[in-house]
C-alpha positions in Angstrom: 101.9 118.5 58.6 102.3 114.5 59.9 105.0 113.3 61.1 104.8 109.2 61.7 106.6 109.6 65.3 103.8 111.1 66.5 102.0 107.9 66.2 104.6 106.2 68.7 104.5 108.9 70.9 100.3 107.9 71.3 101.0 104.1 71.2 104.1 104.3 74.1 102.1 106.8 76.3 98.9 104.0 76.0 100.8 101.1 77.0 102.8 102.8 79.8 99.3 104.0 80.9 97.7 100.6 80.0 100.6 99.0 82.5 99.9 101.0 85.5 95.9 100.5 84.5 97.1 96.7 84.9 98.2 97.0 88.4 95.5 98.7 89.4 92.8 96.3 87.9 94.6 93.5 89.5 94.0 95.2 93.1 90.5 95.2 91.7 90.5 99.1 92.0 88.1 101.7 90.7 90.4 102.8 87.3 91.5 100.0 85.3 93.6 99.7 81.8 91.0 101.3 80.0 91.0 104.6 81.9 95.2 104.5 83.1 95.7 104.1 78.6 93.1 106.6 77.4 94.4 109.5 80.2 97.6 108.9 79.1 96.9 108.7 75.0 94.5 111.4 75.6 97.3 113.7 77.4 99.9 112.8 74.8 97.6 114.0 71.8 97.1 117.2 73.6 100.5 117.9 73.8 101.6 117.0 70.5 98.5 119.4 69.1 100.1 122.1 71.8 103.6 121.6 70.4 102.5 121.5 66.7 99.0 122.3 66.3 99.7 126.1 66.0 102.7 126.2 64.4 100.9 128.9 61.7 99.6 130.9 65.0 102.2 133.8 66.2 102.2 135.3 68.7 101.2 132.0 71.0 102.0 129.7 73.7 102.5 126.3 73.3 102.1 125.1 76.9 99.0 126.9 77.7 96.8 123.8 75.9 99.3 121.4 77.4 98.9 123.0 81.1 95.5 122.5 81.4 95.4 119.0 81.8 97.5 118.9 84.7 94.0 120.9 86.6 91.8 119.1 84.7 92.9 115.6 85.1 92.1 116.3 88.9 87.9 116.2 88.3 88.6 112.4 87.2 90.8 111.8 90.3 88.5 113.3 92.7 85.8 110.9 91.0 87.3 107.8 92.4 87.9 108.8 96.0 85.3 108.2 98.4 85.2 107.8 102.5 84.4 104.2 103.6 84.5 103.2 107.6 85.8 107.3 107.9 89.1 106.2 106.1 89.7 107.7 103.1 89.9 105.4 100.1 91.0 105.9 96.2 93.5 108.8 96.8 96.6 106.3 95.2 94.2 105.3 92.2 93.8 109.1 91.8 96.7 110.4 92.1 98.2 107.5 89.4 96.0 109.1 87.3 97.4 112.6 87.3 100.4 111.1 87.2 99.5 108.7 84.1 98.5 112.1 82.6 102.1 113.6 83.4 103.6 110.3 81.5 101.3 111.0 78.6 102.6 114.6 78.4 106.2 113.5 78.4 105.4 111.0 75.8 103.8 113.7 73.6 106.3 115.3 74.1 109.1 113.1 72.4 110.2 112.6 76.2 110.5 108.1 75.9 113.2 108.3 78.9 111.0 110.2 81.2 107.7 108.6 80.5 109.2 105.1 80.5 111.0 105.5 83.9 108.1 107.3 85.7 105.5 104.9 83.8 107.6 101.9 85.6 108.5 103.6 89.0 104.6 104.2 89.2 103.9 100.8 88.7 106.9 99.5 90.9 105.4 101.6 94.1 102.3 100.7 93.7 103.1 96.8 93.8 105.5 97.6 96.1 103.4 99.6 99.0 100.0 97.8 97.7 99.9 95.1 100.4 101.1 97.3 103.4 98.7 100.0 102.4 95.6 97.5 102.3 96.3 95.9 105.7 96.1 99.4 107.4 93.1 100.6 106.0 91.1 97.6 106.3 91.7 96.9 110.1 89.0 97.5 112.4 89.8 97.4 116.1 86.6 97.1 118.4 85.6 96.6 122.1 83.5 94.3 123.0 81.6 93.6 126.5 79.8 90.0 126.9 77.5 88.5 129.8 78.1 85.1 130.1 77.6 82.0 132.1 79.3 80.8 135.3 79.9 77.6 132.7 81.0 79.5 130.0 84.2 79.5 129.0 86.6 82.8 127.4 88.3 79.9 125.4 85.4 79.0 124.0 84.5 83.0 122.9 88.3 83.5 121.9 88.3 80.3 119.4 85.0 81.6 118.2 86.1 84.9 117.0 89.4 83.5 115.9 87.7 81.4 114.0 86.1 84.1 112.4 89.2 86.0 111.4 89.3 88.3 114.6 92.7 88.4 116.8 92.1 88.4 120.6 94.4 91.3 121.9 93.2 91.5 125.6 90.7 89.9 127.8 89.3 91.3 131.2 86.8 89.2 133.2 84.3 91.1 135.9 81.8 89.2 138.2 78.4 90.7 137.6 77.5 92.1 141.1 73.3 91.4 140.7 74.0 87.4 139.8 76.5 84.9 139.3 77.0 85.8 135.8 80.4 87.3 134.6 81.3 89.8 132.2 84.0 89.8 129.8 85.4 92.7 128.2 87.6 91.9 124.7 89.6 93.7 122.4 89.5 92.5 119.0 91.0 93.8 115.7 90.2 92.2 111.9 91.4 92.5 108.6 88.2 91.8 106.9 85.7 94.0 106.3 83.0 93.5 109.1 80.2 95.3 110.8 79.9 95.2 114.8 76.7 94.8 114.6 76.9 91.2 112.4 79.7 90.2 114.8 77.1 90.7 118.0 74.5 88.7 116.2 76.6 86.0 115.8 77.9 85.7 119.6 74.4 86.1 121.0 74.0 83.0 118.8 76.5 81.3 120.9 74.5 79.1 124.1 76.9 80.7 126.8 76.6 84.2 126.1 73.8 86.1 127.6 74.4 89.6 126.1 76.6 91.6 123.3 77.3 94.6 122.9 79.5 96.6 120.4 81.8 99.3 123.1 83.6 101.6 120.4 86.7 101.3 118.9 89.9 100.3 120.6 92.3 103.4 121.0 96.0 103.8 120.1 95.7 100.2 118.6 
């Protein structure tokens, strides 16, 4: 038995997929339009062979084929998630995935309304929430405590690290009881991805600064 829908079932549930796969490759994420088309062609095949595949087997359940790739869609997702500067990263990638997978089940399942609306929504939040998302995970908020020169100046320091795409949130200056140098404590935050210990090279570079050192991150910021 064919029936020719079934065909545009597989092609609708490949480019909804292949859209959010779009997004997702355009945020230069781990799953692109390759992976986002083929879950979601690969989930609507599964559930047209559920729904029709065993028409000649009775007794039988047509879901149970259908069911298991809402569990086993989750091996793929967990693939893509990974820790990075102890923030979690990949869990929206993975969990379009699963949700790609959903679309390609409603698609199988003769379901165009459902799988086009989710398929868009999907695609909607993630352009949506993208931006907002990426500037909170990619701060990094540090201490830092500098020795410097009587002639040094905290301008000077502050345009330096502004120049380097680090916003100045607090400055406290100490006098260095054992000589005339002074201290200077600064709180920083960045929306690149940085090390400490590249930004300390870099000031002890500076002819005014004495020492560097990297403190620990900056609470409740």
């Amino acid at each position: 038995m064919f029936e020719p829908e079934w065909i545009l079932r597989i092609l609708c549930a490949a480019l909804a997929g292949g859209l959010i796969g779009f997004e997702r490759h355009s945020q230069s994420k781990e799953a692109g339009i390759r992976t986002h088309a083929i879950v979601a062609m690969g989930a609507a095949v599964i559930m047209i062979i559920s729904k029709y595949g065993f028409i000649d087997v009775k007794p039988g359940d047509p879901s149970r084929l259908a069911a298991q790739v809402v569990s086993g869609i989750g091996f793929l997702g967990a693939g893509i998630i990974f820790v990075r500067h102890n923030i979690i990263q990949g869990m929206a990638t993975a969990a379009g995935i699963w949700t790609t997978s959903a679309i390609g089940l409603a698609f199988g399942s003769g379901m165009y309304l459902i799988g086009g609306f989710t398929g868009i929504l999907v695609v909607i939040i993630q352009i949506f929430f993208q931006k907002k998302a990426s500037l909170s995970q990619l701060r990094t908020d540090m201490k830092l405590r500098l020795t410097i020169r009587p002639e040094g100046s905290v301008q000077e320091i502050s345009g330096f690290l502004k120049d380097k795409g680090f916003t100045v949130t607090g400055n406290r200056i100490l006098k260095n009881k054992e000589n005339l140098d002074w201290i200077l404590e600064s709180e920083v935050f960045t929306y690149k991805d940085t090390r400490p210990i590249e930004l300390i090279r870099q000031l002890m570079a500076l002819d005014n600064v004495i020492t560097a050192e990297y403190i620990d991150s900056v609470p409740g910021m």
